[in-house]
C-alpha positions as CSV (number, residue, x, y, z in Angstrom):
1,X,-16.4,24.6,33.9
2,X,-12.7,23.3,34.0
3,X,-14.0,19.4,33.6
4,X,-16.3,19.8,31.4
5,X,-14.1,21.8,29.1
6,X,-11.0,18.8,29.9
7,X,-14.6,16.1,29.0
8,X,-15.3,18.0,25.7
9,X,-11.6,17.7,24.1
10,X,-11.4,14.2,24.8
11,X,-14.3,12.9,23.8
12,X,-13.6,14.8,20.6
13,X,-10.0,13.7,20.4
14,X,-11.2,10.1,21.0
15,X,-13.9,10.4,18.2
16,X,-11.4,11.6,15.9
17,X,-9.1,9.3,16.7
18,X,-11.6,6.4,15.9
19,X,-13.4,7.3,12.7
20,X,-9.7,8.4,11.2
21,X,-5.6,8.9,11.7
22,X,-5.2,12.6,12.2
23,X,-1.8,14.8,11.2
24,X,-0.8,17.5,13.8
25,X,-2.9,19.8,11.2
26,X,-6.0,18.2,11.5
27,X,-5.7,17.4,14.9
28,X,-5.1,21.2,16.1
29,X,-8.0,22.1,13.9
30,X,-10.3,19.7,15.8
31,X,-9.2,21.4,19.5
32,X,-9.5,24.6,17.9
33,X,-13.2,23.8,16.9
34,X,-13.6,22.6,20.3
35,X,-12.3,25.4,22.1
36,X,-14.2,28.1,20.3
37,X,-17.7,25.8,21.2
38,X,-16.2,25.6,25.1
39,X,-15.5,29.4,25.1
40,X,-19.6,29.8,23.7
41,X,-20.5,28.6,27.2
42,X,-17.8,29.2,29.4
43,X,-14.7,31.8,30.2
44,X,-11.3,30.4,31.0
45,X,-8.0,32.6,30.7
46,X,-5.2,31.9,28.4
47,X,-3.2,29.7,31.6
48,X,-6.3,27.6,32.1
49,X,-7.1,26.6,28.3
50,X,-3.1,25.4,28.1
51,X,-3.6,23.5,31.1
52,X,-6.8,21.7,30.3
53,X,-5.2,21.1,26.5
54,X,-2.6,19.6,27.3
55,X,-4.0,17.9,29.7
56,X,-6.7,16.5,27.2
57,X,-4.2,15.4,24.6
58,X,-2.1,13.5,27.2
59,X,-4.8,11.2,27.9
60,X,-6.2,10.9,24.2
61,X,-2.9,9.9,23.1
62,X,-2.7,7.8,26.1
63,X,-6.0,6.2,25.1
64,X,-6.1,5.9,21.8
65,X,-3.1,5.6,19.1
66,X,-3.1,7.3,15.5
């Protein structure tokens, strides 16, 4: 579902963010990754997956600097 999808991208965003500094590159590669697991188990239209991205990169970046 919605929260689990928004759970998933930040716990990988905030793994990332911890083991390394990221560019943009790297960085979009990791939510792409994490996407493509998230659509595996769930459907969520092209509105939704925005939404919950950004949402999920606001409060990384909130959390965690580069």
């Amino acid at each position: 579902d919605a929260d689990s999808l928004t759970e998933l991208l930040v716990e990988a965003d905030s793994e990332a963010f911890s083991e390394t500094t990221l560019d943009a590159d790297s960085l979009t590669e990791l939510l792409v990754e994490a996407d493509s697991e998230a659509f595996s188990e769930t459907t969520l239209d092209a509105d939704s997956l925005t939404e919950l991205l950004v949402e999920a990169d606001s409060e990384a970046f909130s959390e965690v600097r580069p």
